[in-house]
Structures are given as structure tokens and as C-alpha cells.
N, C-alpha and C positions, 0 to 999 in steps of 0.2 A: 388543495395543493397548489404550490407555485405551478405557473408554466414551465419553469427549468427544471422544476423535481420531477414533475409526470415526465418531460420530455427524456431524461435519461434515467430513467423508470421503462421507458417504454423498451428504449434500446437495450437495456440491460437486462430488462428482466428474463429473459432466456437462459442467462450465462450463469448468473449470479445466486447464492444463497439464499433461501428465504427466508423474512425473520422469524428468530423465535418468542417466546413470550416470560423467559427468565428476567428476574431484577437484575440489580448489580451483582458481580460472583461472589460468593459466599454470605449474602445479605437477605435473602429470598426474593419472592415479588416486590413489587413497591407495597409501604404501607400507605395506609389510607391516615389523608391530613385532618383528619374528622377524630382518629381514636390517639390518646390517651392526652394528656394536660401539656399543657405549652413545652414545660423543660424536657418533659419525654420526649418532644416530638425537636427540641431544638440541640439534643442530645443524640438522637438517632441520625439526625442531618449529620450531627457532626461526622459522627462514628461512616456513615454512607461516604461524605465526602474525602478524609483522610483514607480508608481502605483502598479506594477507587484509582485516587491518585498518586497515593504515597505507599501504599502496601502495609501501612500501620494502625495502631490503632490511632485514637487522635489524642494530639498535647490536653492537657490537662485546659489550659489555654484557651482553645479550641473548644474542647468539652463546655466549657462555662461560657463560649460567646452565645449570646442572643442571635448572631445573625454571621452562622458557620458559613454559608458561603459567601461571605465574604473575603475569605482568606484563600481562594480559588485562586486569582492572578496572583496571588504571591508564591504558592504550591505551585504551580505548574513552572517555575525558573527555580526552583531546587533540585540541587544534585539526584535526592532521590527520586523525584518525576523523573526527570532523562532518563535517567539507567531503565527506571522502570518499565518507561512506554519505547526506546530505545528495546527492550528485551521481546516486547511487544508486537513494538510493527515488525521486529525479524521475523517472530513466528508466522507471522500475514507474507511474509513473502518468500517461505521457504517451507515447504514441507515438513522438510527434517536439519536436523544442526547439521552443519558442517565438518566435512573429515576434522577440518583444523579451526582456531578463528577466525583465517583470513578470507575462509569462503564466506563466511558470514559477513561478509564487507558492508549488506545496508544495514547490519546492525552500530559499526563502527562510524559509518558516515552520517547516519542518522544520529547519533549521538554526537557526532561531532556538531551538524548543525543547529541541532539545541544548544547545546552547551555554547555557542558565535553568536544564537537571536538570530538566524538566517531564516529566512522564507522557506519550506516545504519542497518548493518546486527543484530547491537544490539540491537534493538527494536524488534527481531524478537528471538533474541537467546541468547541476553545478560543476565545474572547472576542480575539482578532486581527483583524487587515489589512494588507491587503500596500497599498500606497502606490506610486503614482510621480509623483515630481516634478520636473524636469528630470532625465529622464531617471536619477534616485537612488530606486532601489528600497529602502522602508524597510519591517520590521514593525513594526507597533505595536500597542499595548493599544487594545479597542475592544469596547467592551462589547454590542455590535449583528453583534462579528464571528462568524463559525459557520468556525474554523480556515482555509482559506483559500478555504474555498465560495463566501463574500462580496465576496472580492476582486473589484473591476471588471475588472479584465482577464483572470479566471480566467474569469466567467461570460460575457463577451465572448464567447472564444476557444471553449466550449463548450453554447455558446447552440442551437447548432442552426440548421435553418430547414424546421420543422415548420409543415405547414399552416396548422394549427390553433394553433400559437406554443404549442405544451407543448414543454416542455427534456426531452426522450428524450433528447438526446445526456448534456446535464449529470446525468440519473439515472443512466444509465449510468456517468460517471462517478466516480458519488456510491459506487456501488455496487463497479465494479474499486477505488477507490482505498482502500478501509477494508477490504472479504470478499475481493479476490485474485479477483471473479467475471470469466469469458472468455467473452465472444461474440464471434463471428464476422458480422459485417454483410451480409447477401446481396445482390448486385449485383441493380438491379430492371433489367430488359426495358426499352427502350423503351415509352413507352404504359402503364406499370404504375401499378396504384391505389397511392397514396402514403399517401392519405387514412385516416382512424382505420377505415372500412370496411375498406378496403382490409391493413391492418393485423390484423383481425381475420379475416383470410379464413386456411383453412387450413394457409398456408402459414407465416405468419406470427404466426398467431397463439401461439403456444408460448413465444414470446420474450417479445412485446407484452402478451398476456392472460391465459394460464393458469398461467406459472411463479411459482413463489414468489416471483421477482424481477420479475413481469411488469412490464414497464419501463413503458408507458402509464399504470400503476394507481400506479408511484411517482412520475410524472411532475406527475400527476393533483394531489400535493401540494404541487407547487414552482411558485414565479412564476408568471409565462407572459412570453413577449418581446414589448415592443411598440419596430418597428421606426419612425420620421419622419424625413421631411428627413436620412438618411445619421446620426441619430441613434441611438441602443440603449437600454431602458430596461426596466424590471420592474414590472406588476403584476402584483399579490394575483391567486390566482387564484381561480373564482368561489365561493361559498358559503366562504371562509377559515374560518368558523371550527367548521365540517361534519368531523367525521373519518371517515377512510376507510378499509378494509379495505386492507391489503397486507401484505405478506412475510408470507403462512401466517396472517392474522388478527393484527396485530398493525393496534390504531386509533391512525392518524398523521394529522395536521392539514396539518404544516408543514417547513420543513427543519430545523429544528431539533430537532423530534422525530423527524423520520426521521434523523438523524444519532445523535441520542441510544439511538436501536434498534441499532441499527446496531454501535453501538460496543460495548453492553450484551452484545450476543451472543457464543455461543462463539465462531461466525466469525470475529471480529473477532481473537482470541485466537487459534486458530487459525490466518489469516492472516498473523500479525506471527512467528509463528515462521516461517512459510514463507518469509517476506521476510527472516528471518535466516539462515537455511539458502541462500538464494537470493543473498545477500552475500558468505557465508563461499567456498561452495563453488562459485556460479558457477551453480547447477541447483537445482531442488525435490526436498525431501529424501525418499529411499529407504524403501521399507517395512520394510528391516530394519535401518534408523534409528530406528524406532518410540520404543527407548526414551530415545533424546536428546532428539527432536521432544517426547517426553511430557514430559523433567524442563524443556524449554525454556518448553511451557504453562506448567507449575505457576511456576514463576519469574516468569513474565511477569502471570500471576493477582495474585499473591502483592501486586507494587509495580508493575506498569503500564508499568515504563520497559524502552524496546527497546534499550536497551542491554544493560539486563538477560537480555532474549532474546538477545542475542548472543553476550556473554561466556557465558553458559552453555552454547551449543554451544560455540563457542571453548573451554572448559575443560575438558568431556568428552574423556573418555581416548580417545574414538574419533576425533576430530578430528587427532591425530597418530599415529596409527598407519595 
């Protein structure tokens, strides 16, 4: 393994999924590049690589080429990749759908940014918003926007209902949706302190206070909710323009620069290969994938676009075999 792969390997491993050992979804395990005769095996590529990407079976076209991935960078800028992986990475960053479309807003930004050729990072930091207007969910350019963090009905929908009106839900999801980070929520007891004490008590606290991600101390940087008359709304939260220690000493103010951290990291790099690996094949990729997940960094480093992170798993010799 690279030094960047172990290194956020190391950090992550606590939080994160373990992988499993499924092939591509609905394909089985990998086959072995040894069993049956050339066109078998340059016909099953096919068949692997259009499912994966396109959700079809593969063009007749396709079928007959010699050298199916080949036709990977050209799939991955079709309408149907976008919507596809677009439907995708929503699932990775929301539990469950949305009352309406609009909460689903990184489904609609992220598909926006495919469909522009933008860099990854803008769904996370890009100058957007998601919009609804009679019920017509639009993105648009906005120079106020922070990818679709900003969106009203994203922060709505992850608002929380914290005591003390800090968005621990929205840090957390500030946090799974750019680093791939996993917690797990522990059901409180009847009668349990909810409160920022209560948070810091030993049980609790790991998550809240002492982890590199301790959520209270990111929280600490974002709005705060103030709730009237069946109203929802955002203020500053106090001392705005005080920065603060978090993620391992890194001084953030705002969401904006906690997003800006965020994205800057290898995590973040990191993560987007994960979430290509977790596209392609269905699972989080294997340790003795090591050196795809590596050349899938360095690509992704390179020019930022997860496309890019995809087709270069998609292209590796080990993706068909």
C-alpha cells in the first residue's frame, strides 16, 4: 500500500465499513481470466462493464469489441452514467429518500455537476443551490451557495433537535458525505442526559468530544437553529468570527471552511475512490485491490473528476478478470 492509502486507512478505520467480498452487483464474484476462450471472456467484460455503468445490458457494439474497456471514458459522460451514479452517490449520503425531491438536493447537484464536467469537490464547496418552486427542483449558480449544504430543504431535513440548537446531525452529515465517516447513534435510556453535559459523559463522549471528528467541536462552527411559530431559520453562531480547533487542530470558523478542510484532505481523496469501488462493484474495496484503489488516487489527485476515479477502476485489468 501507498503511504496515503495506509495513512487514511489508519484514521478511518474505526468509523468506516469493512469491506465485503461480493463482485460487481448482480454479476457474482470476479471470474477467473484463465476459464473459458477469448470471446467468452471478452463478452463477459463487456456484459461487466455496461451493467456496472450504465445499468444495461451491453450494445451489440460493445458485445463484439475486442477491447470492451475501452469504451469506459466514453460511458462515463452519458446521460445514463449521470443519472445513474447521480441516484448513487444519493444513497451514500442519506439513509433514506426524501419527504420530497428537494431534500435530496446532493442527488440534484451532483447530477448537475456531471452533467457541467465539474470537479467532485463541487458538490461539497461549489457556489450552488438547490431551489424549489412549484414543486420544480432547480440548481442554480449562487455565489452564497456551499455545494448543497446551503440548500433550505437540505438543512431543514438535517437540522437536528439539539438542546442547545447546535446541528450535530448536519456535522455529521457534513462529515459522512465528503470522508465516507460511520457512526453508529446509540439509543438513549429513557430519562438520559441529552444535554452537552450529558454528551460529555463517558459514554459519550468519544464521539462528541475527543475524536478527531468529535461532532459537538464541528458543530460548534455551523449556524445554530432557531425554531418560531412552526418556522426554521439560522443564526451565526456565537463568537462567528473566533476560530476553533477541530479535526486534529485544524482552525475553522465557518462552514465554509470546514468544508474547504474537508475537501483539501487526503480523506476526501480517499473516500471518492471508495465510492467508486462501492459503484463499480457493489462493496468497499479489498486489500488486495490495494494497487487499483492506489492508481484510482493518483488519477483522482491528478484532475479531481469522479469520473475519473471510476473509469480508472473500470479500466484496470483486474476489473475483468
Amino acid at each position: 500500500m501507498t503511504k496515503l492509502r495506509s495513512k487514511a486507512k489508519v484514521l478511518l478505520c474505526t468509523a468506516l465499513l469493512g469491506a465485503g467480498t461480493l463482485g460487481v452487483a448482480g454479476l457474482g464474484p470476479k471470474a477467473n481470466a484463465a476459464d473459458g476462450d477469448p470471446k467468452e471472456l471478452q463478452e463477459r467484460c463487456a456484459t461487466r462493464v455496461s451493467i456496472a455503468l450504465l445499468g444495461t445490458s451491453p450494445s451489440a457494439e460493445l458485445m463484439g469489441s475486442a477491447t470492451p474497456q475501452s469504451a469506459v471514458d466514453a460511458m462515463v459522460k452519458t446521460p445514463e452514467f449521470i443519472e445513474r451514479f447521480s441516484r448513487f452517490a444519493n444513497t451514500l449520503m442519506n439513509d433514506e429518500p426524501g419527504a420530497n425531491s428537494a431534500e435530496d438536493a446532493s442527488f440534484h447537484v451532483i447530477r448537475y455537476i456531471l452533467q457541467n464536467n465539474r470537479p467532485w469537490k463541487d458538490a461539497f464547496i461549489g457556489g450552488l443551490n438547490v431551489t424549489n418552486q412549484n414543486n420544480q427542483v432547480t440548481v442554480v449558480e449562487d455565489a452564497n451557495g456551499l455545494g448543497y449544504f446551503r440548500s433550505k430543504a437540505w438543512m431543514d431535513r438535517y437540522a437536528g433537535n439539539e438542546l442547545d440548537n447546535l446541528k450535530i446531525v448536519t456535522a455529521y452529515r457534513m462529515l459522512n458525505n465528503a470522508l465516507g465517516l460511520k457512526l453508529t447513534a446509540t439509543t438513549n435510556a429513557p430519562g438520559a442526559d441529552v444535554s452537552a453535559a450529558g454528551r460529555a459523559s463517558p459514554a459519550c463522549r468519544g464521539c462528541h468530544l475527543d475524536g478527531w471528528y468529535a461532532l459537538d467541536k464541528v458543530a460548534d462552527v455551523l449556524t445554530r437553529v432557531r425554531r418560531e411559530n412552526g418556522n426554521v431559520t439560522y443564526v451565526p453562531p456565537p463568537n462567528p468570527d473566533t476560530a476553533r480547533s477541530i479535526l486534529g487542530g485544524k482552525m475553522v470558523k465557518n462552514d465554509q471552511e470546514l468544508m474547504n478542510t474537508l475537501v483539501d484532505s487526503e480523506h476526501f481523496q480517499f473516500n471518492a475512490c471508495r465510492t467508486a469501488f462501492k459503484f463499480l462493484y457493489g462493496r468497499a474495496e479489498n486489500v488486495c485491490e490495494s494497487q487499483a484503489f492506489d492508481k484510482c488516487v493518483e488519477a483522482f489527485k491528478a484532475d479531481g473528476m469522479i469520473q475519473t476515479a471510476i473509469a480508472t477502476v473500470a479500466k484496470d485489468a483486474s476489473f475483468c478478470q
